[in-house]
N, C-alpha and C positions, 0 to 999 in steps of 0.2 A: 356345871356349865361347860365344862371341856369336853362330855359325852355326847351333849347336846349339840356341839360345836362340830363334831368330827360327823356325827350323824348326818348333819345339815352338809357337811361339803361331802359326804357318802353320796346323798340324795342324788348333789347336782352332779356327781361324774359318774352317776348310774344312770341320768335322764338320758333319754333314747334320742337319738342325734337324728329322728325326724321333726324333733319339737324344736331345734334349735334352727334360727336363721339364717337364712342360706346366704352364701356371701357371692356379691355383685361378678358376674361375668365380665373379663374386659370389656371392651368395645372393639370391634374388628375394625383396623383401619380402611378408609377410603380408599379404593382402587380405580386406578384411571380409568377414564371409560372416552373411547374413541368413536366417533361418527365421522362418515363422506372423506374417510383417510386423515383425519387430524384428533390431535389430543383435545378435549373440550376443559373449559375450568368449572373444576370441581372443588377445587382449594380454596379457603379462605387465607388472603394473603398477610391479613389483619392478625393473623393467629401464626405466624410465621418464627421459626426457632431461630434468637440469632446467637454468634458464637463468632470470637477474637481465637486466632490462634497461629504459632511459627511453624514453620513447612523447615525441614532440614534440607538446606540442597548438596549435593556432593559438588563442592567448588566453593576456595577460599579463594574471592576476590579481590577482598579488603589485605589480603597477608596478614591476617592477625593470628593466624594458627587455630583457626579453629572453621569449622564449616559455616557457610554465608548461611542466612536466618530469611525465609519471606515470609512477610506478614501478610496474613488472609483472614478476611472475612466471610465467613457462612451464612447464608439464609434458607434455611431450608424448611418444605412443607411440616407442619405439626405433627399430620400423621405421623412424619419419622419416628416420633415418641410414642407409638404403640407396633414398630415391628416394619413399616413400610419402607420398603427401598427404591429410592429414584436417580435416574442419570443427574447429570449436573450441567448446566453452561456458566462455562468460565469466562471472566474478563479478567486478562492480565493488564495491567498498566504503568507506566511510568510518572502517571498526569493524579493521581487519585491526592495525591498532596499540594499540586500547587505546581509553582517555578521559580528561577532566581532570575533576576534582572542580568542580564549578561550582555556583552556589547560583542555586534557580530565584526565581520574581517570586513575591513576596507577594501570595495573592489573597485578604487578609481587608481590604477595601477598597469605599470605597464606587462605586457606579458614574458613569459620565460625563455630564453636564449640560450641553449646552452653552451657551456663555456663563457659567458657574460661575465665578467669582473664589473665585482660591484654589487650584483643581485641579489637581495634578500626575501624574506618570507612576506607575507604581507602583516599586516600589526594591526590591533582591533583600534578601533574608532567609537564615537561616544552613540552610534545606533545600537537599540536597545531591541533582542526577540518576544517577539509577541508567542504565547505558545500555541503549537500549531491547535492542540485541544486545551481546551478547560476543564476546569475541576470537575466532574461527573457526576452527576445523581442520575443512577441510568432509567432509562423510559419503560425498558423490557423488563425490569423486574417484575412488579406484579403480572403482568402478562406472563411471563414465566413461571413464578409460584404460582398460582391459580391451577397452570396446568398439570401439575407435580412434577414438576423440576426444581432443584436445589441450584439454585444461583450463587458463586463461588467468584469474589474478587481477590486478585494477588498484587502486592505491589511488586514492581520490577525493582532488581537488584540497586541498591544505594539508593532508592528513592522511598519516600515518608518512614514507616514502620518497619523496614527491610532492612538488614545488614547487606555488605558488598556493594561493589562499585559500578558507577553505570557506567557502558562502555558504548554507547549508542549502534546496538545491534549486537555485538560481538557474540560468541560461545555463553561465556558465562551467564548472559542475559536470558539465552537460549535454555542453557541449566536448570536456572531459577527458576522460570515460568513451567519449563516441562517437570518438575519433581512436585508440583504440586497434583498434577495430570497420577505421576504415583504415589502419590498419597493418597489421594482418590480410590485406589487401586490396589493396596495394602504395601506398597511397595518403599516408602518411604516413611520418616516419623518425622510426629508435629507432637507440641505440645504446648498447652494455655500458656496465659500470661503469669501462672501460680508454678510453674514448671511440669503441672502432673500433664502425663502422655494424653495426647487424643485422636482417636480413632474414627475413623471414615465408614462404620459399621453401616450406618443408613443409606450410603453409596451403592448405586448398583456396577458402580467403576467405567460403566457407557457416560463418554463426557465429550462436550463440546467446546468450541472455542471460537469467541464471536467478540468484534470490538473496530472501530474508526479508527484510520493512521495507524501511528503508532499501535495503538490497542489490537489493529488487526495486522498488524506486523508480526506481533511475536507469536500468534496462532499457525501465522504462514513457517518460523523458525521451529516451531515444537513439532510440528507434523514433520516439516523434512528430517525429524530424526527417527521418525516411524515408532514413536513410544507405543506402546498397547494400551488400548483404552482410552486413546483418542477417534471417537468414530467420527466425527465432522466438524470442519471448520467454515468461519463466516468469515473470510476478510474483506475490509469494509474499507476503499480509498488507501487499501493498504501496500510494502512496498517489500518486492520478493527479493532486490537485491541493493543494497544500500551507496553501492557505485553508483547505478543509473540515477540515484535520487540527489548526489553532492555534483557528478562529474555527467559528460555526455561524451563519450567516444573521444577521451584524451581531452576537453576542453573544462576547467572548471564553471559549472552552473549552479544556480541557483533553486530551491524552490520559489513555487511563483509567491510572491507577497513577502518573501523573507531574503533580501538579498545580501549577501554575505553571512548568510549561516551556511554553519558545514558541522561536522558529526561532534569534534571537538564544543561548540556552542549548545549543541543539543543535549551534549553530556552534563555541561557545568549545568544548563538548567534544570534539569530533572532532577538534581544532585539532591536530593531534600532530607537526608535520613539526619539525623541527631545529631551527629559526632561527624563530621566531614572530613578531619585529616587525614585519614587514614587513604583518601582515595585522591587527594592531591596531586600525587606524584603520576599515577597513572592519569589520571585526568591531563596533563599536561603534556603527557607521553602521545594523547590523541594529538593533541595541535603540529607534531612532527610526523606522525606517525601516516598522517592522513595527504599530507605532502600536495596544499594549496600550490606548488612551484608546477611540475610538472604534469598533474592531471594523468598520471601514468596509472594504469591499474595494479595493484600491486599484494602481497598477501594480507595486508590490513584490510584491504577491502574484499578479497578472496574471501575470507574466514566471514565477513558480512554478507554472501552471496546465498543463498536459498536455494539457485536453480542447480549449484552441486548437488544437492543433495535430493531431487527431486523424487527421482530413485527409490527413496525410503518412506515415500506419502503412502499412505493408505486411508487417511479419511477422508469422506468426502467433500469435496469444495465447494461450495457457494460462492462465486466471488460476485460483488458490487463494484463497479466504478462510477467515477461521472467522466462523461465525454467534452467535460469541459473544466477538469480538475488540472488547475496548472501548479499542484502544490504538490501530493503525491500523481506525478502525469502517466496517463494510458500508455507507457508502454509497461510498465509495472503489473500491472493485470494483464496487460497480455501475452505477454512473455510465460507468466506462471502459468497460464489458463493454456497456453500452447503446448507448454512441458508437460502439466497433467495430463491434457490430451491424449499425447504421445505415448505416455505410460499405462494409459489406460483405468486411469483413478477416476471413480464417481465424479461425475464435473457439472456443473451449469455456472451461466453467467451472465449479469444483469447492468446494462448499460443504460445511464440516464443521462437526463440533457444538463443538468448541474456538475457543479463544482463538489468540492471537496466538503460530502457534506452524508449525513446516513439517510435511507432510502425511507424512514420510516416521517422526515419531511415531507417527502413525495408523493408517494403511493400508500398509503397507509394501509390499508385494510387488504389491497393486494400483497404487498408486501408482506403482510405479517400474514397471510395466508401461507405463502410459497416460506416462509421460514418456518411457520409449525408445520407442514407437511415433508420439510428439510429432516427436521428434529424427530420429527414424531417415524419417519420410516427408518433413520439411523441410530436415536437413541433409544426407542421404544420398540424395534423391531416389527413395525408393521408395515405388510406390503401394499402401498397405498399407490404404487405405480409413479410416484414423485420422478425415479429414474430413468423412466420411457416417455418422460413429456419432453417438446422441445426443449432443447440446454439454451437457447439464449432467448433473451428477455433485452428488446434495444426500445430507449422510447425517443421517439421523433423527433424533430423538430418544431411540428405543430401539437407538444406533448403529447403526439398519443403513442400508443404501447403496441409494440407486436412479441409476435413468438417466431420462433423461426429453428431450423432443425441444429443447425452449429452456428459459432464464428470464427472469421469471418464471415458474411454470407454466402451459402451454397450460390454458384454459380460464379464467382469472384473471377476475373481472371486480367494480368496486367498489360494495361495500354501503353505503351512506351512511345514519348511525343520527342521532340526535339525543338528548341530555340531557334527563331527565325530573329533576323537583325531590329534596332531599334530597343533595346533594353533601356536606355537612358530613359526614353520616357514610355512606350508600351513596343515590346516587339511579340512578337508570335509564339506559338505551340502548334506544332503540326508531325503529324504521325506520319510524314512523305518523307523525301529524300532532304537534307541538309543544304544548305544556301554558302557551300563553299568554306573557305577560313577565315572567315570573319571572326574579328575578335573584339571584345568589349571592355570598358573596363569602368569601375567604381574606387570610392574611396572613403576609408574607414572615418563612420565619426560619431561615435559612441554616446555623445551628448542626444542623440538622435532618437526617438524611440520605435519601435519596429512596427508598432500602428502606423504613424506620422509616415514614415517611409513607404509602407504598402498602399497608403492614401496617395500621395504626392502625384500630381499628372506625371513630374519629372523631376528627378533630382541624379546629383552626380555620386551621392551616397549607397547608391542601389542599383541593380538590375531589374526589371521587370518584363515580362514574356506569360499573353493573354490567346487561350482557346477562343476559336469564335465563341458566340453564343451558342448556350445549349438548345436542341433544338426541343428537347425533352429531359426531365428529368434524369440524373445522373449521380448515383450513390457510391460513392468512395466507401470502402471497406476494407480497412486492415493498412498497412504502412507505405508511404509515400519514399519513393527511393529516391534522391537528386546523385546523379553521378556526374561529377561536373570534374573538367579539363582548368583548371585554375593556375596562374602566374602570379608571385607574391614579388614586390619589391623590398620586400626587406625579410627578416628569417624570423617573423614571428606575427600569427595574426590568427584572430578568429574567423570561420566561417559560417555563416547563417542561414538556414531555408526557409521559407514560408512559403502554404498553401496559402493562397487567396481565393473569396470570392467576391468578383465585381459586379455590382446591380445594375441593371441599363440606367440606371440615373446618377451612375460613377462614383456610389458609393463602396468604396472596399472596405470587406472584412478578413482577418485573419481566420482560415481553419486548421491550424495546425501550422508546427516548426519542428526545426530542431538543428543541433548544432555538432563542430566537428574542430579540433586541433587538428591542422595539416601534419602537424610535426606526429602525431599518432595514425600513419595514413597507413602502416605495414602493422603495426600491432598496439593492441590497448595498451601493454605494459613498457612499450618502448616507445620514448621521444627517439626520432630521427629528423637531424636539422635539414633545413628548408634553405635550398641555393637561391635565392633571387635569380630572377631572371628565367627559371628552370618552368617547365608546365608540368604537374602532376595531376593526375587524376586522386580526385577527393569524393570520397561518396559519405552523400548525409542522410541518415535515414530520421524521418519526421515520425514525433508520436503518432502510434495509431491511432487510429478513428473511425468511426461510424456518420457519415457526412453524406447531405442529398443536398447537391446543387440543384436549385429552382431552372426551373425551362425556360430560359432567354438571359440567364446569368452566363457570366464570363468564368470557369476557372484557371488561376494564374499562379504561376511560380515566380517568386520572387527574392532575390539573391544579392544579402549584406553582410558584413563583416563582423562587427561587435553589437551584440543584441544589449539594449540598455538595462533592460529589464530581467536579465537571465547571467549575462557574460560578465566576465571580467570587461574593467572600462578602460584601455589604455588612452594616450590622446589621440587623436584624432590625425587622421596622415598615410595610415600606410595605403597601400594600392595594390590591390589585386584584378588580373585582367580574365577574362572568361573566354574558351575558345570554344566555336560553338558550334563546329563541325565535331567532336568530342566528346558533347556534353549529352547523355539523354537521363530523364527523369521518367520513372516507374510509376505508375498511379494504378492501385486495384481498383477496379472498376466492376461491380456487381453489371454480368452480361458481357463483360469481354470489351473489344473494340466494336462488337456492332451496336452496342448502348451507348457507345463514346461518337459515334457518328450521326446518331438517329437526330 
């Protein structure tokens, strides 16, 4: 039986290995396939690989001694699992877990004096933050997988599945988001929730970064550090320096719809990671550190600033705004989108008639055109001419859309009007000669709101000064300057601007404001006290805009003290007088003065 045995296994490792079954070929993976400059889906997003895993960041937040942990999730095309490599777009966030109930700072308070005996900080009150985003389940996923991109979310430092502390902007936060950018990129280690290492092999390390608010915040902070292997960013209502969005030019402001929040509130909320003690102490370090007293700029806010470091961008910008977003406000995109500019980094940007809000509400199928043609020339490397089309994108007032070659608009150039007498109830705008020393005056009264006032035929609360009507059409473009001649009677006050538009049937609307502590009238970072009595020249520069006054509208400048809805509220009382031989206000005007006269 044993001869028999060996015989028989003789036979089969003599049979000729054409009689034996061939064994199955891989299957080549899927390869993108582009038409008319865009990536097409080819992916099934149903079949998508997903994967939990820590990113190591170099930065100990938390001081626990050991390096901060960001928690991320993978989605990536299946093919990855036979050999295929794709870019990635990232969403970093702070919002992916939720928020805490947090009660923002009282601003029914008087304002800052210095040298004042007595003065204290302001103390939170039982208003509670709504967040500015909600929880996320993003819309662009599948639309992303399909096309073979690997979609990659990170939570921001100290919030859900992350180690470290949120610092509402700070470095550290900046850290965390951009090491995930090297991870991506072989540059950093991650590894599962089992501890074993995990690697970015399927990465083609071309990665994006795209997200609302906040979410499009920290893509604007990972760029200005010029990582490699960030080829393009989307920021979306996002905000390039964290000053302009708590403070306005020395006065503390608001977001719009969130009054008395400041960085300190936005930190405790996001705060969501497991174990909280550990970030108490600096958490509480923001409430001083951020210095509601002064409104001075100072290196807390420095270290929050993006347009330092603009220098170091190199991917390319997409930016979105809304022209009517009073939460993160248009000067925040254009600030950034100027800076790019200026340095010469890939740029475009997309101006709609909404609020704080993503563009794929809006415009959908356009929109998600001009983002896969965004993507697909900087992560996929094809020359689809995305760069040589007009850079701005502004849509109307009567929603419609144009293109146009930069912004502000080519041909922009400023009209500088002057205040004619009669502000109590409507005085003038006229681009002639000044009407002598005439001087004006209002008085502060914060219970007031800055609609209500800009409506009023007359009130003693306000200034107001009305352009004829237009005789045509008239497009505002880019930032309103008031430089106003002001006399304070007492050593502490806010000052206010608003563009108005008045309809021949005397209805007013607000198009734009913006605000200014006298006492910050020589520099951001220095209070200098205010003499009663004294006139200084105060200049308030208004968010940008993109604004067409109708042809037979009135546009008006109108001039109050404590904006309800924005300012700190002291009571109601102080009095500031306006001189108006002094005073002129800047309006760019698409066409110059000769569009401002037609």
């Amino acid at each position: 039986m044993r001869r028999v045995r060996l015989s028989l296994v003789a036979a089969v490792c003599v049979m000729p290995l054409s009689v034996l079954p061939a064994a199955a070929a891989p299957e080549p993976p899927q390869q993108p396939v582009f038409k008319d400059g865009e990536v097409q889906p080819v992916y099934d997003p149903a079949q998508a690989v997903r994967e939990d895993l820590f990113v190591t960041a170099p930065v100990d937040s938390d001081r626990d001694g050991k390096d901060d942990q960001v928690h991320v999730q993978v989605v990536r095309p299946k093919d990855t699992e036979r050999g295929l490599k794709v870019p990635v777009v990232y969403q970093a966030s702070p919002y992916f877990a939720g928020g805490n109930e947090v009660a923002n700072h009282n601003v029914d308070t008087e304002l800052y004096v210095p040298e004042a005996p007595g003065h204290r900080t302001a103390s939170g009150d039982e208003r509670v933050l709504i967040a500015n985003d909600q929880k996320i389940s993003w819309e662009y996923e599948q639309y992303l997988l399909s096309r073979g991109y690997a979609v990659v979310y990170g939570e921001s430092l100290g919030t859900g599945g992350s180690t470290g502390c949120p610092t509402t902007g700070a470095e550290n936060e900046t850290i965390g988001a951009r090491s995930v950018v090297d991870w991506l990129n072989s540059r950093a280690q991650a590894h599962a929730p089992d501890g074993a290492e995990v690697r970015a092999d399927w990465s083609t390390g071309q990665t994006a970064m795209m997200g609302v608010s906040y979410n499009g915040t920290l893509p604007n902070a990972v760029a200005s550090t010029g990582v490699e292997g960030l080829e393009a960013i989307v920021p979306i209502g996002a905000i390039s320096n964290w000053y302009d969005y708590y403070r306005t030019d020395g006065a503390v402001v608001a977001p719009g719809g969130f009054q008395g929040e400041d960085a300190d509130v936005l930190a405790k909320y996001v705060h969501t990671r497991a174990d909280r003690e550990p970030c108490r102490a600096s958490l509480d370090q923001l409430t001083v550190d951020q210095d509601r007293v002064t409104g001075d700029y100072s290196q807390f806010w420095d270290e929050r600033n993006y347009l330092n470091d603009v220098g170091n961008v190199h991917a390319a910008v997409l930016s979105v705004h809304g022209l009517n977003d009073w939460n993160v406000k248009t000067r925040q995109a254009a600030q950034w989108y100027e800076a790019l500019r200026e340095q010469g980094v890939p740029h475009k940007i997309w101006w709609h008639q909404s609020g704080h809000t993503d563009p794929l509400n809006l415009r959908r199928d356009e929109w998600l055109r001009t983002m896969n043609r965004w993507f697909t020339k900087y992560l996929f490397d094809q020359d689809n001419g995305v760069d040589r089309e007009p850079r701005a994108t502004v849509q109307r007032e009567d929603s419609s859309w144009t293109e146009e070659a930069e912004w502000p608009a080519p041909g922009t150039g400023d009209v500088v009007v002057r205040p004619t007498p009669g502000g109590g109830e409507r005085g003038g705008l006229t681009t002639g000669q000044s009407y002598g020393r005439a001087v004006e005056g209002l008085r502060d009264d914060a219970t007031q709101t800055a609609d209500s006032l800009a409506a009023a035929p007359s009130s003693p609360n306000r200034l107001a000064y009305f352009a004829e009507p237009a005789g045509s059409p008239v497009r505002v473009s880019g930032t309103v300057r008031a430089n106003l001649a002001l006399t304070f009677d007492r050593p502490a006050a806010n000052v206010t601007a608003l563009l108005v538009d008045q309809a021949p049937d005397g209805t007013t609307s607000i198009v734009t404001r913006g605000w200014a502590d006298p006492q910050n009238r020589e520099a951001l970072d220095r209070t200098t006290p205010i003499e009663p009595g004294k006139t200084y020249d105060i200049e308030v520069a208004m968010q940008p805009d993109d604004y067409v006054l109708p042809a037979g509208h009135r546009l008006g400048v109108v001039l109050l003290s404590s904006d309800h809805d924005f300012t700190l509220r002291p009571k109601p009382g102080v009095g500031i007088e306006l001189n108006l031989e002094r005073t002129r206000i800047s309006i760019p005007v698409v066409g110059g003065v000769a569009a401002w006269r037609s």
